[in-house]
N, C-alpha and C positions, 0 to 999 in steps of 0.2 A: 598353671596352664595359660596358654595365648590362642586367641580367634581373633583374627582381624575380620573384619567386618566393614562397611559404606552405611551411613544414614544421609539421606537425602529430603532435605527440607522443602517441600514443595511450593510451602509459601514465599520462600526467597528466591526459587530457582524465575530467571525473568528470560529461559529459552534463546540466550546469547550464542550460545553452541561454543563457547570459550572449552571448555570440556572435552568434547570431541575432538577441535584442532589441536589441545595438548597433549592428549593422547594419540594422536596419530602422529605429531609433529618426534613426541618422546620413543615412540613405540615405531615409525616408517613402516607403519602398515600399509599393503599396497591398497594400489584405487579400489574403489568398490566395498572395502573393511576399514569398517569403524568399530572397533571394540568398547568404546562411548558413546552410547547414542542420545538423544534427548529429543523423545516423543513431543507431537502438539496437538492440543486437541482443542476442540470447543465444547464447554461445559457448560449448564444453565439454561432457562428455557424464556426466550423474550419477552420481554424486553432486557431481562436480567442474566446476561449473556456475556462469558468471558473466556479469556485462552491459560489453559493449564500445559504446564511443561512438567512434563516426565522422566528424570533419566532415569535409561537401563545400561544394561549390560550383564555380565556373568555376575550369577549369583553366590557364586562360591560356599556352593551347599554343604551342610553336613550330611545329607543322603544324596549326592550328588548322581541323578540317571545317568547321565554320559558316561559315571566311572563303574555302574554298573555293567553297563554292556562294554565296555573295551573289552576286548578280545585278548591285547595284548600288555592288560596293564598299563597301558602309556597314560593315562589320565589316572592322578591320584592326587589322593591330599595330602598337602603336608601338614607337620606338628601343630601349623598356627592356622590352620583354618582356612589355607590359599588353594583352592586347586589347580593344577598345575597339569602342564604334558610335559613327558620327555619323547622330543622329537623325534629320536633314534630309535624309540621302538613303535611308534605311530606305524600302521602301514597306512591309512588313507580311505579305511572304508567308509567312514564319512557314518559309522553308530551312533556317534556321539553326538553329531549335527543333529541327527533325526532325535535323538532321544531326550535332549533339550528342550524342556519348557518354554524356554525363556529368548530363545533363539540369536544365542551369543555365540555361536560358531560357528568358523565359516572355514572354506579349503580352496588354497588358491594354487590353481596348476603350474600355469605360463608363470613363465618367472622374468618378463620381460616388457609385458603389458608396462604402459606408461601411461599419464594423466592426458598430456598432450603430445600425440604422433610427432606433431611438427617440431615441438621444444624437447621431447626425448624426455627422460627422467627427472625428475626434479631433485634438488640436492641433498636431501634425506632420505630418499631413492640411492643414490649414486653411495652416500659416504656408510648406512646401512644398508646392505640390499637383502639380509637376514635367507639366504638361500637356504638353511635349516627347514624354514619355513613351507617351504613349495611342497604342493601333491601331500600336505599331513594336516591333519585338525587344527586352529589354532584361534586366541581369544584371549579375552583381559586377564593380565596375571594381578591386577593390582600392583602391577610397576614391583613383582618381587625384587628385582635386582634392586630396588632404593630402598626396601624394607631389609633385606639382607645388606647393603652396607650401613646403612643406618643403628639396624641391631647389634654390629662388628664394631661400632664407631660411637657407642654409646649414646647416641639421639633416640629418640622418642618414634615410632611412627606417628602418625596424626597430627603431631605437636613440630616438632621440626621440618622444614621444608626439604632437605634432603632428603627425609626418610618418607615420604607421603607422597602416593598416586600423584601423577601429575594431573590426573584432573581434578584431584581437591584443592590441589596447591593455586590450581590456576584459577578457580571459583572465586567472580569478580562480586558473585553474592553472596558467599561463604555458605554457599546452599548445600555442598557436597562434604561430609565429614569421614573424616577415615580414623579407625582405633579401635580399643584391642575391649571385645566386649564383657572377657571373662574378668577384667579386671574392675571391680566396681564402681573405684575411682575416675575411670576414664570420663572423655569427653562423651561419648558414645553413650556409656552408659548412664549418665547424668541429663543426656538427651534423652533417649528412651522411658527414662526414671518419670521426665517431668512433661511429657508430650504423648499424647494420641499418634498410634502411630498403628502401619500394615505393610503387609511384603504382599509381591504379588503369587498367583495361584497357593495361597495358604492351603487353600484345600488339598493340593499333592502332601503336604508334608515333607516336602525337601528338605528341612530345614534353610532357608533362603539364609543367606546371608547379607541378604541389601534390605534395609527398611525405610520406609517413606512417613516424615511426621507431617502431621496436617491441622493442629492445633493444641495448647495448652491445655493440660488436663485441667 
């Protein structure tokens, strides 16, 4: 069996938002949807006061809410632990927005909205304009299309750069890890093995698929 999975090393992560712009830049998501985000906050109590960086996004659950209430099926998982939409049976009621935890989905109507009025679309706009997308649910696939040619082409995900999220690939502090956690040998699971580590709202029991390490066991 294969579950792809994100561990996100908190301590390295230095809130560049490198991340974000790779996933929007790979993905031409329009304005307003970041399917990467990377939270900031301020932690500690003064004098001993500093800034932690969080990334989220979909958590790609094993009891995934969203794919509970689809109505029409269009949100499911696949074999490797990715959940997924098919567009074409999405109609738009927006269950799956509300029913997220985690708040990794969004629905974008206008299909024409632009960054800047004055400059029109920008060029990842123009050469994707992803029109599948408009008036239906949509949110971080973990870059499936590079883990589906990757898997076709015999690379690794995690390990290979064609086959890995682009926002791990692009992780200028290697804070973001992607791999396959059934398999014990993995990077992942070599992470988790030897690291303190939590997902967020544990207490739903989603089964999360994104985990946050925060120090050496």
């Amino acid at each position: 069996m294969t579950r792809y999975v994100m561990v996100a090393d908190i301590n390295r992560c230095v809130g560049c938002q490198t991340c974000t712009a790779a996933c929007k830049h790979t993905n031409a998501t329009a304005p307003g949807v970041q399917w990467r985000k990377v939270l900031d906050f301020e932690v500690g109590t003064y004098p001993n006061v500093r800034r932690a960086f969080i990334p989220v996004g979909c958590n790609h659950c094993l009891d995934a809410p969203c794919a509970d209430v689809c109505p029409t099926l269009a949100t499911y998982k696949r074999p490797d632990g990715i959940v997924s939409i098919n567009y074409d049976l999405c109609i738009g009621c927006a269950y799956c927005i509300q029913a997220c935890p985690y708040q990794a989905r969004d629905r974008v109507d206008v299909p024409n909205k632009a960054y800047g009025k004055e400059f029109g679309q920008m060029k990842h706009e123009q050469k994707v304009p992803h029109s599948e997308r408009r008036a239906v649910a949509q949110k971080c696939t973990f870059c499936s299309d590079r883990i589906d040619y990757g898997t076709a082409n015999g690379l690794t995900p995690g390990i290979d750069p064609d086959a890995t999220p682009a926002c791990a690939n692009a992780c200028i502090a290697n804070a973001l890890i992607f791999g396959d956690i059934d398999n014990p040998n993995s990077n992942v699971s070599e992470l988790l093995r030897t690291h303190k580590h939590f997902q967020m709202h544990e207490e739903l029991e989603t089964g999360s698929g994104f985990y946050y390490l925060w120090e050496r066991k």
